[in-house]
C-alpha positions in Angstrom: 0.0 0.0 0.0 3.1 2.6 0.8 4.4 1.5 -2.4 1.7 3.2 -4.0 1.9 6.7 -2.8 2.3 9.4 -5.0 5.4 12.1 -4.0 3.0 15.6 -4.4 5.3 17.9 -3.1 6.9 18.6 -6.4 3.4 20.1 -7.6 3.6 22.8 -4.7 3.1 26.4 -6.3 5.9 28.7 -4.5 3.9 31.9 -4.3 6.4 34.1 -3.2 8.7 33.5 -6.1 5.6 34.8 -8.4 5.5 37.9 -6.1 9.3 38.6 -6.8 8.5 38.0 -10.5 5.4 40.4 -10.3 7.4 42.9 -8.3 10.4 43.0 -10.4 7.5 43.4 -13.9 6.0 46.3 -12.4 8.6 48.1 -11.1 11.5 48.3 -14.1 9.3 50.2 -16.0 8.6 52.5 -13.4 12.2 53.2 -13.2 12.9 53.6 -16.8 10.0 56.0 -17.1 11.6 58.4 -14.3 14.7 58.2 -16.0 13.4 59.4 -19.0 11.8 62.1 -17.4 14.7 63.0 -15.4 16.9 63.4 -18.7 14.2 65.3 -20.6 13.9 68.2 -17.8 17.9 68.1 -17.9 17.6 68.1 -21.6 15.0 70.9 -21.8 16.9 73.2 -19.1 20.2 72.6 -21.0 18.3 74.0 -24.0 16.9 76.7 -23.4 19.6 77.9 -21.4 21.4 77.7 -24.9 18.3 79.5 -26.9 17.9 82.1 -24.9 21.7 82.9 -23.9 21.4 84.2 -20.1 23.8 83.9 -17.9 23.1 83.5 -14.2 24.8 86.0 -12.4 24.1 87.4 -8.5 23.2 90.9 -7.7 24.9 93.9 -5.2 24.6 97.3 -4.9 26.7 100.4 -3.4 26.5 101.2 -0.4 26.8 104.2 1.7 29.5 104.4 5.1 30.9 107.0 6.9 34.2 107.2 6.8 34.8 106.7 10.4 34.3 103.1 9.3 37.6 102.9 7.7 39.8 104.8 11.1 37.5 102.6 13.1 40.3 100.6 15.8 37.5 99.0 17.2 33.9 97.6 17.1 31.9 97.1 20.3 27.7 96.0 20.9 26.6 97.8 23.8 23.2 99.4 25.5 22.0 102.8 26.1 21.8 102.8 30.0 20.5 105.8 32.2 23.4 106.6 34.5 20.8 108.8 36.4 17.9 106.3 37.7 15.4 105.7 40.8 12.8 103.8 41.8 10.4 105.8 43.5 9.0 104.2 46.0 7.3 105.7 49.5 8.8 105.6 52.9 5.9 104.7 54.6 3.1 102.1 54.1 -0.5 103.1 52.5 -2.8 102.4 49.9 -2.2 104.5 47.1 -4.7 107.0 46.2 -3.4 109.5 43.7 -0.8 108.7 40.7 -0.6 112.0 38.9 2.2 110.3 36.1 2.1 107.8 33.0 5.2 106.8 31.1 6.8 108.9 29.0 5.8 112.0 31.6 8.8 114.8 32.2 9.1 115.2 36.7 10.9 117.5 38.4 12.4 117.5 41.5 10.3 117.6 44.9 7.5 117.1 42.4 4.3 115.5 44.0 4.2 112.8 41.9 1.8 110.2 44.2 -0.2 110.7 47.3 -1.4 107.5 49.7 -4.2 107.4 51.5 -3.7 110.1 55.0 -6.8 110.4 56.6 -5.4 108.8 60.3 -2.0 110.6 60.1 -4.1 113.6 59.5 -6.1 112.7 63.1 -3.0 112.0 64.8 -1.4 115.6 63.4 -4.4 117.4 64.9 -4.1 115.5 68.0 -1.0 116.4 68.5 -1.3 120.0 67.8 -4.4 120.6 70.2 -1.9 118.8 72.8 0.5 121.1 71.6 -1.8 124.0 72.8 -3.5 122.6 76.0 0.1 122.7 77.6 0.8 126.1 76.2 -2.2 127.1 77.8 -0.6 125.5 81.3 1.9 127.1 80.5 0.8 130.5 82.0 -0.8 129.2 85.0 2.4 127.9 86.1 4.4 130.5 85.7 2.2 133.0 87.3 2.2 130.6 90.3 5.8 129.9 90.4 6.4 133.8 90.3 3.8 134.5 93.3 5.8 131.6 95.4 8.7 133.6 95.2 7.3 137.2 95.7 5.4 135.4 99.1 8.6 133.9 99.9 10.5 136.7 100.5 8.0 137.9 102.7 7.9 134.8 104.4 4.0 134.3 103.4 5.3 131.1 101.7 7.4 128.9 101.8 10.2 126.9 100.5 8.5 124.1 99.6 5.9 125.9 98.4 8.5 127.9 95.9 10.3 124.1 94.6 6.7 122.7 94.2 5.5 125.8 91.9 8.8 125.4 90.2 8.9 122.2 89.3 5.2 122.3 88.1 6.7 125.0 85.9 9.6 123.0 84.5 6.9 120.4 84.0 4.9 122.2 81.5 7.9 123.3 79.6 8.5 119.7 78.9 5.5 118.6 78.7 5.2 121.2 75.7 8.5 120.2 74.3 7.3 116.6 74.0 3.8 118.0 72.1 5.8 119.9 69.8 7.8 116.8 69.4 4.5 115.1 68.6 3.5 117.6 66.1 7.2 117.0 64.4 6.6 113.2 64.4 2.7 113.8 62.3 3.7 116.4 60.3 6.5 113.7 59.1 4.5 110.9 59.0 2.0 113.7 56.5 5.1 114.3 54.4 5.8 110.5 54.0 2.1 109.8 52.1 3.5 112.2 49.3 6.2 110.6 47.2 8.2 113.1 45.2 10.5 113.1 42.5 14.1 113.1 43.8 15.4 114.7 40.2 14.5 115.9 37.2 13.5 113.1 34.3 11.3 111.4 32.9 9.3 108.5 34.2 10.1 105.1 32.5 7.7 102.5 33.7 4.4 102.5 36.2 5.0 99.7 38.8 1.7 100.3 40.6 -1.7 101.8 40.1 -4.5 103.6 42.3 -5.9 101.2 45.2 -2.7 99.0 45.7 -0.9 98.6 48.6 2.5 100.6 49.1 4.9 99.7 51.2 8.8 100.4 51.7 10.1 97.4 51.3 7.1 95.9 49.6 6.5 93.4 52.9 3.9 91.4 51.2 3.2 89.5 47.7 0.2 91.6 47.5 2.0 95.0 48.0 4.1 97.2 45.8 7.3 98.7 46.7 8.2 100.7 43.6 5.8 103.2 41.9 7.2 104.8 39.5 11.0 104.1 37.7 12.0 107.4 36.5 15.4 108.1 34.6 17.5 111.5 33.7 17.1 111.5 30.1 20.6 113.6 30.1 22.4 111.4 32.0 22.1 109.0 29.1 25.6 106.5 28.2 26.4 103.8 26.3 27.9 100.3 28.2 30.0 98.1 26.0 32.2 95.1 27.2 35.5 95.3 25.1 37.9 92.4 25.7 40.6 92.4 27.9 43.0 91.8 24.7 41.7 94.8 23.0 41.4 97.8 25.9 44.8 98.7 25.2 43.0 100.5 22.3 41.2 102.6 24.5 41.5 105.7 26.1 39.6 108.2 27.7 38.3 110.8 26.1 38.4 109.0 22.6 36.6 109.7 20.1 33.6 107.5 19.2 30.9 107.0 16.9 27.6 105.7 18.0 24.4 103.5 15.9 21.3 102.8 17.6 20.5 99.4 15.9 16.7 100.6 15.8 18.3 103.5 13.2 21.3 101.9 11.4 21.4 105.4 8.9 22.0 108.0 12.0 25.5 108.3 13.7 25.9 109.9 17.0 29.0 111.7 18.1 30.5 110.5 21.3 33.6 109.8 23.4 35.1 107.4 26.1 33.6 109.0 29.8 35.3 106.0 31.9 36.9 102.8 31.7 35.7 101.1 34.8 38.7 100.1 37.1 37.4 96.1 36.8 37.2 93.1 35.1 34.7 90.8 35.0 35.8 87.3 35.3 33.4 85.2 34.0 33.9 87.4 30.8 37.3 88.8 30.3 35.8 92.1 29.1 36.1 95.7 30.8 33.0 97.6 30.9 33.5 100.9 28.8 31.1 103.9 29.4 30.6 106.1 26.1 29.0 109.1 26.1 26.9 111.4 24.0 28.2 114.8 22.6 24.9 114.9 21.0 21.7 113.0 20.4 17.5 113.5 20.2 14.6 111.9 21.1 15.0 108.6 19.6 18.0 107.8 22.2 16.1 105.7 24.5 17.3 104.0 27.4 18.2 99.7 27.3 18.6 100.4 23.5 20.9 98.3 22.0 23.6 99.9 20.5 27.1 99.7 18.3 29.7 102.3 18.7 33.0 102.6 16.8 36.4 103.9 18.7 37.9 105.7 16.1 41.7 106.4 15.7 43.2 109.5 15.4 42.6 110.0 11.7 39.6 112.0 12.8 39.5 114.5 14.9 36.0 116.1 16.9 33.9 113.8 14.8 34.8 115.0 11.8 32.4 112.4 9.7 31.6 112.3 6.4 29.5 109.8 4.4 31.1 108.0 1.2 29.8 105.8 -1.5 31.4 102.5 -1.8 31.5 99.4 -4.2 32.3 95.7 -3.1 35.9 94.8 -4.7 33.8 91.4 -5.5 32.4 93.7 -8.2 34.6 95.3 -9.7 36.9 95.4 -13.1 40.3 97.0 -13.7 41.7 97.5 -17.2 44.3 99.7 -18.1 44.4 101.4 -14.4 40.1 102.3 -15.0 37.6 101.1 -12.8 34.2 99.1 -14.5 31.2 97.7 -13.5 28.4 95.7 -14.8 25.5 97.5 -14.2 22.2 95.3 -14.3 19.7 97.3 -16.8 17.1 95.5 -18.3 18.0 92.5 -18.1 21.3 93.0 -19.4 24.4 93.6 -18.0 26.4 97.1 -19.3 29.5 98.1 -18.7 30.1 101.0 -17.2 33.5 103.1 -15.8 33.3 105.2 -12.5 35.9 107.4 -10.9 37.3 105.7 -8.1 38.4 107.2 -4.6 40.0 105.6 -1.8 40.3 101.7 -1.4 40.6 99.2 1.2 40.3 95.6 1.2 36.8 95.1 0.9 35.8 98.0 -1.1 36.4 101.1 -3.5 34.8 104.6 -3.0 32.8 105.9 -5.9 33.3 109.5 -6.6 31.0 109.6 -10.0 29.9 106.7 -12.3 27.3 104.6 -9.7 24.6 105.7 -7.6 23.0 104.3 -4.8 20.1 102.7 -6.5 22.2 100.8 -9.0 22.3 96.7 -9.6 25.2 95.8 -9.9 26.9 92.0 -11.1 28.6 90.2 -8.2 31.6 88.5 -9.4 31.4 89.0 -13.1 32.9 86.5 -15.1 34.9 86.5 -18.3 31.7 84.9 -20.0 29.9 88.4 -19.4 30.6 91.3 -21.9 28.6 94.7 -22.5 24.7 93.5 -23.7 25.3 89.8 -22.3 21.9 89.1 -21.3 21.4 87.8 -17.9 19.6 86.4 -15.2 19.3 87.0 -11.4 
């Protein structure tokens, strides 16, 4: 019976061979057909890069420095800090009752700035005053006893204990009034405390608490404000730079400076080195600088940051011009003349300019090239005058 059993392994289908096989049908001409695609967009580019002729080029422009750029001996990134500044806060404790302020707002000194709430030191003041004038009313009566005491004294109608008693009811009201007007001190002091003043003339910065809050000295609770108002003198104004401990050999004091708010790149303030603070820091290995203003305006705001230039003894009292300048990337020298490809229409043309002072980075332009001109970066020996290009 074994004998007659049939071997049907051999007619087993192997299904994933026939996946392989369906895989490998299916995706070759997938693969050809991105190829082909692939070398047609090559094809096309190559093309009509040929038709049309452009050559890719990238674009720059003058620009305009001042030419304490180029006497410069050394660049710094500071802030414009307020060497003048309080917060105004109120010796004694209150609720706040009267802000007469807002940011931005010019003070003066002793100016009544805020007032806290003064009803009770107001009772205690007139308290003490009325005290003040019940002994000096005493005051009177014991005299004119301690003067009869004498006068009966010598008479022997009193006597000496009668004298040392009226006397030292006497000396009692004396002190007894020196301790009212004491009291009337003490109120009148405790009045002046509910009014915070300016301590100097400037302008109030920020408004740390507002009409109902608690104010207190040393702001003794989370609920209670210590500050009220920060104010800063708007003349006092300086810029702090850290400059390296390897480069403040190149400063001085009283050097000349030039300093750029980054808010307005275009507008250069005048300035000088006010101190070198006697320290280093650390941590850092920089010296704080202090730079000064010989001149600024309104836009000079306090924690604005800032770049300022130490300029080298080229120039002298700020003596700064502005200059027109090309990369050297862009430009051409033939026969000692200066060119550049201007970028007009879509083509480039080439164009000489009169050249000024160089450096490593750039020419001056003294006629030739304005401001608003495009101007080929790099130009190669492909582009000539009416090469058409493209950006």
């Amino acid at each position: 019976m074994s004998e007659n059993k049939v071997d049907l392994s051999s007619l087993k289908i192997n299904r994933n061979q026939e996946k392989r096989v369906n895989e490998k049908k299916y995706l070759k001409p997938i693969i050809i057909t991105l190829f082909v695609v692939v070398i047609i967009a090559i094809g096309y580019f190559f093309f009509q890069s040929l038709v049309s002729g452009e050559i890719e080029v990238t674009e720059t422009k003058a620009s305009v420095i001042s030419s304490s750029e180029t006497s410069a001996v050394l660049t710094a990134s500071g802030y414009v800090v307020a060497q003048r500044k309080a917060a105004v806060a109120s010796k004694g404790t209150g609720r706040l009752v009267f802000l007469g302020v807002e940011e931005g707002d010019p003070v003066y000194k002793n100016q009544i700035i805020a007032r806290l709430e003064d009803s009770d030191i107001k009772a205690q003041l007139a308290q003490a005053q009325a005290n003040l004038l019940l002994q000096q009313a005493g005051l009177k009566e014991a005299t004119n006893q301690f003067e009869r005491s004498k006068t009966l004294l010598k008479t022997n109608s009193s006597t000496q204990s009668e004298v040392d008693a009226a006397e030292a009811r006497y000396l009692t009201i004396l002190a007894s009034i020196e301790l009212a007007k004491a009291s009337v001190t003490a109120s009148e002091v405790a009045m002046e405390n509910t009014l915070i003043r300016a301590p100097f003339n400037g302008t109030v910065l920020t408004k740390n608490a507002d009409v109902g809050e608690i104010v207190a000295p040393f702001a003794a609770s989370a609920s209670s404000k210590a500050a009220v108002v920060t104010i800063a003198d708007m003349a006092s104004l300086q810029m702090e730079t850290d400059v390296s401990e390897s480069n403040i050999f190149r400063i001085k004091p009283g050097q000349s400076c030039e300093i750029t708010l980054d808010a307005y790149p275009r507008i250069k303030y005048p300035g000088h080195v006010a101190k070198i603070v006697p320290t280093a820091d650390r941590g850092k290995a920089t010296v704080m600088v202090k730079v000064a203003f010989k001149e600024y305006d309104s836009k000079v705001l306090p924690e604005m940051s800032a770049k300022v230039l130490f300029l080298g003894d080229e120039i002298k009292n700020n003596e700064v011009t502005e200059m027109l300048v090309v990369p050297i990337s862009a430009v051409v020298k033939k026969n000692d003349k200066y060119f550049v490809y201007k970028i007009v229409n879509g083509t480039a043309e080439f164009t000489q300019f009169q050249s000024g002072r160089e450096s490593d980075d750039y020419i001056e332009v003294l006629s030739g090239i304005t401001e608003s001109d495009k101007l080929i970066n790099n130009p190669s020996d492909k582009i000539k005058d009416g090469t058409k290009i493209k950006l």
